[in-house]
N, CA, C and O atoms as CSV, one atom per row, in Angstrom:
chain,resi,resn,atom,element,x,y,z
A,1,UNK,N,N,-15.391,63.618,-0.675
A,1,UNK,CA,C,-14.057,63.936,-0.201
A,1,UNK,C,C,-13.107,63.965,-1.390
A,1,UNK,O,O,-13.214,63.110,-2.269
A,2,UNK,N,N,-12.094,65.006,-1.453
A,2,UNK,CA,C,-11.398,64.905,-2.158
A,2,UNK,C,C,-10.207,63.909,-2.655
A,2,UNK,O,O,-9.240,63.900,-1.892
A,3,UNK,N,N,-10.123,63.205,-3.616
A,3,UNK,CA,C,-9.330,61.851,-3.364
A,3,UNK,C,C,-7.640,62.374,-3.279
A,3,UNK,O,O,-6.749,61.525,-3.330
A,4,UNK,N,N,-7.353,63.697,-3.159
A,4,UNK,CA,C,-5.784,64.067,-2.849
A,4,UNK,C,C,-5.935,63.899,-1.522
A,4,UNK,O,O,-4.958,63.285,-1.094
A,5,UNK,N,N,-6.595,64.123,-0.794
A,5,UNK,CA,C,-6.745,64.184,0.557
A,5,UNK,C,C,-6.311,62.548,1.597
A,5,UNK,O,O,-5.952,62.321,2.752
A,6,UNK,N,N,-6.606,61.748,0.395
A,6,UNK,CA,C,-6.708,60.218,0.586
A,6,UNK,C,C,-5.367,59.689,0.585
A,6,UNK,O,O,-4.726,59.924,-0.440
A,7,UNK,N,N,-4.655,58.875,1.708
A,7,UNK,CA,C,-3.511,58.466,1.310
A,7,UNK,C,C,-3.736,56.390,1.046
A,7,UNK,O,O,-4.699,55.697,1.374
A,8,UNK,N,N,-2.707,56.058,0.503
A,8,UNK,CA,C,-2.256,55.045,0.073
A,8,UNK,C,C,-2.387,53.989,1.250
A,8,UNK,O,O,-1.391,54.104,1.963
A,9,UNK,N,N,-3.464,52.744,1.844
A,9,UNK,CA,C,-3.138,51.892,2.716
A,9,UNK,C,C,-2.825,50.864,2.267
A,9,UNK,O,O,-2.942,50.629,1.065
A,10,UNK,N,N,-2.311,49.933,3.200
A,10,UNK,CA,C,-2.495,48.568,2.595
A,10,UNK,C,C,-3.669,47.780,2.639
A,10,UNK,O,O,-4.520,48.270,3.382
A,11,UNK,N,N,-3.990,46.745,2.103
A,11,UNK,CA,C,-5.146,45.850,2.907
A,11,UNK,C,C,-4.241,44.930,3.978
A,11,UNK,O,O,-3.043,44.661,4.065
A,12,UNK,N,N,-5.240,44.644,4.621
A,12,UNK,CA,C,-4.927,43.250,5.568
A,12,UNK,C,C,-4.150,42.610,4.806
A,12,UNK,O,O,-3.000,43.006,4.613
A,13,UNK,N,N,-4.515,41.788,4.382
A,13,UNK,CA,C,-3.726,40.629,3.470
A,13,UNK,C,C,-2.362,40.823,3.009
A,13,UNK,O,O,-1.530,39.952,2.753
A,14,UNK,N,N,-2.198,42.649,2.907
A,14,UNK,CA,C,-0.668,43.371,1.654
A,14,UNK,C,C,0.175,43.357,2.655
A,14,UNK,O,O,1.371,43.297,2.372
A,15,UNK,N,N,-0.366,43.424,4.522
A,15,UNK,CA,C,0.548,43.329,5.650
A,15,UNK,C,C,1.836,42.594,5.729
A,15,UNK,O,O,1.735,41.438,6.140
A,16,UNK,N,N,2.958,42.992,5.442
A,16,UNK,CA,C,3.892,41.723,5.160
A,16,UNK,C,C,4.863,42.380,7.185
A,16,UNK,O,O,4.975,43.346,7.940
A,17,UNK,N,N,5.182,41.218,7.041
A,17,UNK,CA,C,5.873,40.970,8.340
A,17,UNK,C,C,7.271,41.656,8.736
A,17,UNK,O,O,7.644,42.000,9.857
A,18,UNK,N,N,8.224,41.800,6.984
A,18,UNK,CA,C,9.541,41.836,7.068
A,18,UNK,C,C,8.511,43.932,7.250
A,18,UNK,O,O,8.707,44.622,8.250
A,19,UNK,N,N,7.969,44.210,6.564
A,19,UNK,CA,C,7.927,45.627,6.654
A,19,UNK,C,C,6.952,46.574,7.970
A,19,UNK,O,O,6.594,47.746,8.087
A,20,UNK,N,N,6.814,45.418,8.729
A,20,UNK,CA,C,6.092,45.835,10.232
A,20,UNK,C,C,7.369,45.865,10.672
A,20,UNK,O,O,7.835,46.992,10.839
A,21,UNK,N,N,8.150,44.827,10.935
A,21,UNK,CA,C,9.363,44.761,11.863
A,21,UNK,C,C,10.563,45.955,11.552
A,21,UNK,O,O,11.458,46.325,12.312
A,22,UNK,N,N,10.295,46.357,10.346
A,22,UNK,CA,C,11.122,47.224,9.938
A,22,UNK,C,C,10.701,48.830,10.490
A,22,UNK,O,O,11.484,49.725,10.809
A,23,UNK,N,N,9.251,48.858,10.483
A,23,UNK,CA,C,8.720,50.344,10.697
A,23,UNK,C,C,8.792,50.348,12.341
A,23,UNK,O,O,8.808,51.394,12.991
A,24,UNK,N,N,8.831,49.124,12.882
A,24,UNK,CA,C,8.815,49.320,14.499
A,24,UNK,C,C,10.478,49.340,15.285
A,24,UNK,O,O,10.915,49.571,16.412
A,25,UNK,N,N,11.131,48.893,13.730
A,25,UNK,CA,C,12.674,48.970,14.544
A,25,UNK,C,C,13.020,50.432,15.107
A,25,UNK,O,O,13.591,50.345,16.194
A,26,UNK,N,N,12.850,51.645,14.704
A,26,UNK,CA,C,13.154,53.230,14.920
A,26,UNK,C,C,12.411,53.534,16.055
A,26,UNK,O,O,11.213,53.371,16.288
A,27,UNK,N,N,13.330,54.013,16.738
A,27,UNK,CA,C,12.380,54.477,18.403
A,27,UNK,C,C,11.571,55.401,18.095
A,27,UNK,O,O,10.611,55.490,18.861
A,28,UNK,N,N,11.615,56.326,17.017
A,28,UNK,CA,C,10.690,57.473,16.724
A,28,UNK,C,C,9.364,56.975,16.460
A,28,UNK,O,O,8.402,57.544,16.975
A,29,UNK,N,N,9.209,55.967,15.707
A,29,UNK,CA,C,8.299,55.572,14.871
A,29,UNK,C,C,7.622,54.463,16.005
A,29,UNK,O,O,6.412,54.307,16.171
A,30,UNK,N,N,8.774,53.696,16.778
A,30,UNK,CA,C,7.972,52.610,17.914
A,30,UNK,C,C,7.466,53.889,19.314
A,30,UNK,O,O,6.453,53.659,19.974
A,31,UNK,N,N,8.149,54.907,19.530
A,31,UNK,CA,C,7.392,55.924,20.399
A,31,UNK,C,C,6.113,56.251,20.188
A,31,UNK,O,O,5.249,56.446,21.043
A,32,UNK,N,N,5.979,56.328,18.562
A,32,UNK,CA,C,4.316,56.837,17.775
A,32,UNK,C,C,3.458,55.853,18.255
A,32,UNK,O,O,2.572,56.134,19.061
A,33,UNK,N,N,3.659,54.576,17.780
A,33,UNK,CA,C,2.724,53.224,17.731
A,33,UNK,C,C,2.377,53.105,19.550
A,33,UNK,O,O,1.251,52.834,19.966
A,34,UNK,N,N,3.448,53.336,20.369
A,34,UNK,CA,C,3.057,53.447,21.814
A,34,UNK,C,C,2.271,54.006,22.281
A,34,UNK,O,O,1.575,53.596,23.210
A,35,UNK,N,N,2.165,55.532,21.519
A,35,UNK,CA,C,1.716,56.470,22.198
A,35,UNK,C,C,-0.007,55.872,21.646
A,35,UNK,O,O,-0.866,55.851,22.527
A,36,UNK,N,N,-0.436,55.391,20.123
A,36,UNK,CA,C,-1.298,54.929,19.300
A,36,UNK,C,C,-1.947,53.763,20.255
A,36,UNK,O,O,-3.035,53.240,20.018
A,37,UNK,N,N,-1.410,53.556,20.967
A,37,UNK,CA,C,-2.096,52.123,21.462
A,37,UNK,C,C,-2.912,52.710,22.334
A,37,UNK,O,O,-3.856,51.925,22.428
A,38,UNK,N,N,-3.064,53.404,22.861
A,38,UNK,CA,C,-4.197,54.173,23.754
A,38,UNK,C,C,-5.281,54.348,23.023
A,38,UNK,O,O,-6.304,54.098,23.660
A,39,UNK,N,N,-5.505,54.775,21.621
A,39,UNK,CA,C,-6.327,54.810,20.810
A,39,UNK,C,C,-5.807,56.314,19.655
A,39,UNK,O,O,-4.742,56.932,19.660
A,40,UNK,N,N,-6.757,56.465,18.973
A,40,UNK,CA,C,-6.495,57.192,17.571
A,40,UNK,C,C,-6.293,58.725,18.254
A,40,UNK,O,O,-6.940,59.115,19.227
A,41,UNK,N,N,-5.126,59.622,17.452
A,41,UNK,CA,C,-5.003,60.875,18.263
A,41,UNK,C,C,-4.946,61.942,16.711
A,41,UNK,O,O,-4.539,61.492,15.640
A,42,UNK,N,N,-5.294,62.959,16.840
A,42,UNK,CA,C,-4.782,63.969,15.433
A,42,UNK,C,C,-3.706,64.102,15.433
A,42,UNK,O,O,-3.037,64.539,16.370
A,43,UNK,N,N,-3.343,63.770,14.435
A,43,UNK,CA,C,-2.037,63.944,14.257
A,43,UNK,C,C,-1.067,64.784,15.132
A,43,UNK,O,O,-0.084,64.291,15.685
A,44,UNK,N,N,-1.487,66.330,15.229
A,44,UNK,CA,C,-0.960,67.533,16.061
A,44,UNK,C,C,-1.083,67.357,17.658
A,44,UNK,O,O,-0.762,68.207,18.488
A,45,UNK,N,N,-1.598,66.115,17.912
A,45,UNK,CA,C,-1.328,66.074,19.072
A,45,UNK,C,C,0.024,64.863,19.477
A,45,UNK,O,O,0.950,64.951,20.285
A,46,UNK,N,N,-0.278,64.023,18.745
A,46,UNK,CA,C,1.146,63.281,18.589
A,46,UNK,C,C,2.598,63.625,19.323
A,46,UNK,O,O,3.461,64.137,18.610
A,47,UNK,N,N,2.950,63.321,20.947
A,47,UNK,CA,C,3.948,64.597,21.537
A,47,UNK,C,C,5.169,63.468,20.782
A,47,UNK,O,O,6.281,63.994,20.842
A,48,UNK,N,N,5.199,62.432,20.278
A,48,UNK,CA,C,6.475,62.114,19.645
A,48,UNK,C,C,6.659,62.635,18.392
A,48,UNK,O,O,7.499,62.002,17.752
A,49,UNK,N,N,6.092,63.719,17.718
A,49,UNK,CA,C,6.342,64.504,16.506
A,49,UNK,C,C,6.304,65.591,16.893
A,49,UNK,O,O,5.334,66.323,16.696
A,50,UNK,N,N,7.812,66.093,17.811
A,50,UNK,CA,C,8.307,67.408,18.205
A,50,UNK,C,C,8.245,68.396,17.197
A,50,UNK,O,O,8.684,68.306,16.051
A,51,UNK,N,N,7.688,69.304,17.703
A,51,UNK,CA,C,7.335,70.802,16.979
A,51,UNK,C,C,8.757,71.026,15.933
A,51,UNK,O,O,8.805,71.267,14.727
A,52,UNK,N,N,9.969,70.817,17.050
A,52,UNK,CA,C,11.387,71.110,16.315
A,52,UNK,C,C,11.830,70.420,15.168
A,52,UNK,O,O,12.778,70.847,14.509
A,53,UNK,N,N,10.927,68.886,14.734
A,53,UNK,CA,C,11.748,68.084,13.919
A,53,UNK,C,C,11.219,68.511,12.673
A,53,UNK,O,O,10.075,68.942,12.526
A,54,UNK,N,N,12.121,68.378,11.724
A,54,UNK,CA,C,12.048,69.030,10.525
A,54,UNK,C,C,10.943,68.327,9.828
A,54,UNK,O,O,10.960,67.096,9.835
A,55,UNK,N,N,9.904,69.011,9.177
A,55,UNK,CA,C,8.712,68.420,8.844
A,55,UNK,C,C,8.711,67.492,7.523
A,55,UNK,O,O,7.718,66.943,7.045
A,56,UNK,N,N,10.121,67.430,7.003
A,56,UNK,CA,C,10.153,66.173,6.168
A,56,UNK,C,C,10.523,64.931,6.866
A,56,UNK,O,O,10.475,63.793,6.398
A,57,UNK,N,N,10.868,65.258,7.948
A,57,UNK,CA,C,11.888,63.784,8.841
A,57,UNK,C,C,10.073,63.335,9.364
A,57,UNK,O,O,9.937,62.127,9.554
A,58,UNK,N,N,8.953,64.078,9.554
A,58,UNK,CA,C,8.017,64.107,10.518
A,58,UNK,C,C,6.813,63.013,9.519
A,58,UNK,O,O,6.093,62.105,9.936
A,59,UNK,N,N,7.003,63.637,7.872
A,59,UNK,CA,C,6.371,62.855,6.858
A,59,UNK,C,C,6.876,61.686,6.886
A,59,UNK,O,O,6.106,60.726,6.848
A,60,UNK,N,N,8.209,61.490,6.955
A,60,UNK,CA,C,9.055,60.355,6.494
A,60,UNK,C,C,8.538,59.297,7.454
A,60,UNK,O,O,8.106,58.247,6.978
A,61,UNK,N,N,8.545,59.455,8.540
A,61,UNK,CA,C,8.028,58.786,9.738
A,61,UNK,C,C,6.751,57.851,10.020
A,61,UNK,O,O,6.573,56.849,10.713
A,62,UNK,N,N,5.819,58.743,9.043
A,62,UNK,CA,C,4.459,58.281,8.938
A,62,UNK,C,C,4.192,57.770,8.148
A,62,UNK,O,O,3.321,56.916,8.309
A,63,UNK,N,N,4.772,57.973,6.806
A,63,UNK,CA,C,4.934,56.801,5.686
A,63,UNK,C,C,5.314,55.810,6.149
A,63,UNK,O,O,4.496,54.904,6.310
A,64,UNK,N,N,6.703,55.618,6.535
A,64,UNK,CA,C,7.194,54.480,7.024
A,64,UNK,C,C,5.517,53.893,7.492
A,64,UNK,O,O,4.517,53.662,6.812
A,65,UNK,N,N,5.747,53.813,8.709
A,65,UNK,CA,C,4.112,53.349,9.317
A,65,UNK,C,C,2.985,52.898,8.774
A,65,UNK,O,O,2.270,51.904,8.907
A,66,UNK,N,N,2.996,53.797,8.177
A,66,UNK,CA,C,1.516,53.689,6.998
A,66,UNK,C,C,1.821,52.751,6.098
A,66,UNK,O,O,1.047,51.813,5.907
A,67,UNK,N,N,2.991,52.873,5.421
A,67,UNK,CA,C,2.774,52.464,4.021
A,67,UNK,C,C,3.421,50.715,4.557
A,67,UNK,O,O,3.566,49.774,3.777
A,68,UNK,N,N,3.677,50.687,5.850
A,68,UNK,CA,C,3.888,49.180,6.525
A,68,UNK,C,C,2.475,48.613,7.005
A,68,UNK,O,O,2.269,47.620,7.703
A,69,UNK,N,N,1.570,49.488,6.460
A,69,UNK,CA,C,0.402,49.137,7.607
A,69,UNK,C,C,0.091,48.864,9.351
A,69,UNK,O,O,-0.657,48.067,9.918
A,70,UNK,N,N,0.976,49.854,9.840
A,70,UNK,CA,C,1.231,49.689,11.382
A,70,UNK,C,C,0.230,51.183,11.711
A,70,UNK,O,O,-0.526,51.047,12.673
A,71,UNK,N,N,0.192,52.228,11.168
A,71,UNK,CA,C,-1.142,53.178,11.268
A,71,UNK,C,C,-1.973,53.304,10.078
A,71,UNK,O,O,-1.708,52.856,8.962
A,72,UNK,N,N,-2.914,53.901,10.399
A,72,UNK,CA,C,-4.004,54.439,9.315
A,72,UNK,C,C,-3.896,55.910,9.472
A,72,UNK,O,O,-3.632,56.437,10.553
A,73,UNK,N,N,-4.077,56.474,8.518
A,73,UNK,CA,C,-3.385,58.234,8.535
A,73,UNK,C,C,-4.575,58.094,7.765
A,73,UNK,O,O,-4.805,57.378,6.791
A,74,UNK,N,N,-5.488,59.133,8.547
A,74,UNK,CA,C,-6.953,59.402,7.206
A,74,UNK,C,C,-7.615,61.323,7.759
A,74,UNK,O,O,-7.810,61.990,8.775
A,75,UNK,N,N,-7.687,61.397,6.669
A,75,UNK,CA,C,-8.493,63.164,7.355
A,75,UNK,C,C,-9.720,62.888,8.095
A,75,UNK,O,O,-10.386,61.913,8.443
A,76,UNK,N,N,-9.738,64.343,8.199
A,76,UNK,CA,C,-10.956,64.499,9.033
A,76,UNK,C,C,-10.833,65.925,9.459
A,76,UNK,O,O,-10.181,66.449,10.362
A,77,UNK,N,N,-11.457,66.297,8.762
A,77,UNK,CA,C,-11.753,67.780,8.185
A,77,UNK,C,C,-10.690,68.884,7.890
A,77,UNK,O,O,-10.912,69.477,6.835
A,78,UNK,N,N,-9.751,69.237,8.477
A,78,UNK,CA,C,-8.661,69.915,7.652
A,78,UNK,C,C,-7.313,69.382,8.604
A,78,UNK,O,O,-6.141,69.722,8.442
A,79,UNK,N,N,-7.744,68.643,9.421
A,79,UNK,CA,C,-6.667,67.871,10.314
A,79,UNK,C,C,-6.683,66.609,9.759
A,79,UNK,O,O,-7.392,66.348,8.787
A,80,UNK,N,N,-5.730,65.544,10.462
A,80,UNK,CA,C,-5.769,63.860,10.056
A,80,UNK,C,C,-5.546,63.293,11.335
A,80,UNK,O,O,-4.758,63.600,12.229
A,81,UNK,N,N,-6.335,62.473,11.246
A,81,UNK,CA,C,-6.096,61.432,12.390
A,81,UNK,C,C,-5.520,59.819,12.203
A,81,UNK,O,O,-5.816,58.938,11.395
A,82,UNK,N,N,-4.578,59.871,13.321
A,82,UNK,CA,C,-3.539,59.081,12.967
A,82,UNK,C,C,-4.379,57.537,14.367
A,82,UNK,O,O,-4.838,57.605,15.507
A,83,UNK,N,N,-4.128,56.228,13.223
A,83,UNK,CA,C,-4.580,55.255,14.338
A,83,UNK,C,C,-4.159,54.091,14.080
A,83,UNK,O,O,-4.189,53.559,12.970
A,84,UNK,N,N,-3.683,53.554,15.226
A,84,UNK,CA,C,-3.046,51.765,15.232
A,84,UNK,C,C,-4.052,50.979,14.296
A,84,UNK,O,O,-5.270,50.989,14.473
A,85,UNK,N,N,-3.363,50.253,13.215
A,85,UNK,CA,C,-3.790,49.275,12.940
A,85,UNK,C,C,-3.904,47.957,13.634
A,85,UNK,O,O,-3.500,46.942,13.067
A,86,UNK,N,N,-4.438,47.911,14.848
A,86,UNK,CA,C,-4.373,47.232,15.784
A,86,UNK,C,C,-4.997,45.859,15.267
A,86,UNK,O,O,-4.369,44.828,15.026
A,87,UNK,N,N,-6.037,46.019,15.179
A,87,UNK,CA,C,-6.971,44.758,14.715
A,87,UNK,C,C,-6.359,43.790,13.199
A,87,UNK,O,O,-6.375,42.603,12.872
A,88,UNK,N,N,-5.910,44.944,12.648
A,88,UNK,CA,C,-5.557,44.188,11.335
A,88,UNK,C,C,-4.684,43.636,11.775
A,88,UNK,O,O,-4.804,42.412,11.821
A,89,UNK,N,N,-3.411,44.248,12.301
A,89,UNK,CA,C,-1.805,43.994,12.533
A,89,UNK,C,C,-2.170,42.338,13.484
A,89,UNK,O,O,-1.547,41.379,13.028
A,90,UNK,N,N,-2.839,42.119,14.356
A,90,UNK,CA,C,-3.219,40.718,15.525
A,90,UNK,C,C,-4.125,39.797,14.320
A,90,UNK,O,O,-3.748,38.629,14.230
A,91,UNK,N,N,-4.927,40.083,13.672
A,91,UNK,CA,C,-5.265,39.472,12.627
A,91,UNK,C,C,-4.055,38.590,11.894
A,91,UNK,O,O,-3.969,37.364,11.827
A,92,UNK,N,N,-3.100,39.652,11.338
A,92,UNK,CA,C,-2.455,38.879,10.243
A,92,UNK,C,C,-1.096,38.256,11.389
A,92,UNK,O,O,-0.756,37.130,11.024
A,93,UNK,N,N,-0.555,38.591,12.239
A,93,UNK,CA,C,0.107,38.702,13.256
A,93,UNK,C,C,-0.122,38.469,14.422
A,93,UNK,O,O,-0.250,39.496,15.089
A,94,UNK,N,N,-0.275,37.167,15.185
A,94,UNK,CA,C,-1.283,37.242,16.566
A,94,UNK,C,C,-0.094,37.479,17.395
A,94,UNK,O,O,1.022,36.970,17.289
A,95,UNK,N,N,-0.714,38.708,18.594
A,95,UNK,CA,C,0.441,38.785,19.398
A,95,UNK,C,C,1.445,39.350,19.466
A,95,UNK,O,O,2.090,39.388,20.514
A,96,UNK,N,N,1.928,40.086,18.061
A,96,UNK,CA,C,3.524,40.900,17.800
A,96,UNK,C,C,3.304,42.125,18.108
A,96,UNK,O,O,4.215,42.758,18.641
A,97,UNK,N,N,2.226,42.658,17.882
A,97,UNK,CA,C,2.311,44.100,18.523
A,97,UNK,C,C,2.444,43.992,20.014
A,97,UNK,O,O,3.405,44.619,20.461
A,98,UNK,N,N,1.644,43.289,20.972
A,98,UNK,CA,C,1.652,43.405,22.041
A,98,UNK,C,C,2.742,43.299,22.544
A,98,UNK,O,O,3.155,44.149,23.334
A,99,UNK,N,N,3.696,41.858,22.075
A,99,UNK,CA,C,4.843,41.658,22.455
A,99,UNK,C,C,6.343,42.816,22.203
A,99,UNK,O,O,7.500,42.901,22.614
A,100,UNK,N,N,5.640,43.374,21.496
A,100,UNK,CA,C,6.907,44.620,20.646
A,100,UNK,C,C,6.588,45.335,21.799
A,100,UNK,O,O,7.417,45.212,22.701
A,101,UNK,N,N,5.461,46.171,22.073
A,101,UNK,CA,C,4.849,47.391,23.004
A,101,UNK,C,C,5.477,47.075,24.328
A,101,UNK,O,O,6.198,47.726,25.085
A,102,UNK,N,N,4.775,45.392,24.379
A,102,UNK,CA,C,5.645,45.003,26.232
A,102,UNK,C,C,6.804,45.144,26.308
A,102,UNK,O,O,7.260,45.587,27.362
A,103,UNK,N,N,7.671,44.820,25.228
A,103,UNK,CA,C,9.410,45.229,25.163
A,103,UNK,C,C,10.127,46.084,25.408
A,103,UNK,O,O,11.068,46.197,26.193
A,104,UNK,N,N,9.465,46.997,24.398
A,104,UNK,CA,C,9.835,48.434,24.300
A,104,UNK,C,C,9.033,48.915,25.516
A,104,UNK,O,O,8.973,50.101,25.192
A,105,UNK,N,N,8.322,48.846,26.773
A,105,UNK,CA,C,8.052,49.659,28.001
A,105,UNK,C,C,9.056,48.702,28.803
A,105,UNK,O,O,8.882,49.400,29.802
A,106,UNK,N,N,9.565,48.148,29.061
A,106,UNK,CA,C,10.394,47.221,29.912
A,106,UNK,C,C,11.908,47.900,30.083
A,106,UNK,O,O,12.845,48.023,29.294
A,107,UNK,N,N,11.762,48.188,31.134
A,107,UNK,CA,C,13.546,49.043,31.450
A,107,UNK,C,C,14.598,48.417,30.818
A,107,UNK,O,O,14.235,47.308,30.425
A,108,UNK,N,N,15.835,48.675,30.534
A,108,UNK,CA,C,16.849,48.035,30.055
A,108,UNK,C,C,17.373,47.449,31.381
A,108,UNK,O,O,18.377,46.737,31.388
């Protein structure tokens, strides 16, 4: 595989707390991780990365995420598939995703 193709994760351990809470504060980005909890989707199917939004606001989004360690963004063949760091995130974090997800579905 080509290593341009490869983006930047964290390990488990690089997971810091202040930069999960930060990537899940934006409804755009906590809509993604919602939709992620069902399991891993290609990217292009993702319906919270509207066709209309400008495709740098759409990068910006997934960095955030990624580079918080809240998804894994990895190819797979000329598409990428985007997936909850679920296991790591309850690993280093017991419980905060779930409790974020139950929040954010709970009516105002």
């Amino acid at each position: 595989m080509d290593a341009t193709q490869r983006l930047a994760h964290p390990e488990r351990d690089e997971i810091e707390i202040t930069s999960v809470l930060f990537a899940l504060s934006d409804p755009a980005r906590l809509s993604l991780v919602r939709e992620l909890a069902d399991g891993p989707l290609d990217m292009a199917e993702c319906s919270v990365l509207d066709p209309s939004m400008p495709k740098s606001t759409r990068s910006h989004l997934m960095k955030v995420l990624r580079e918080s360690g809240v998804i894994r963004n990895e190819p797979n063949g000329r598409r990428r598939t985007v997936s909850l760091r679920r296991d790591d995130l309850d690993a280093r974090f017991p419980g905060l995703v779930g409790s974020v997800l139950d929040a954010a579905s709970r009516p105002d």
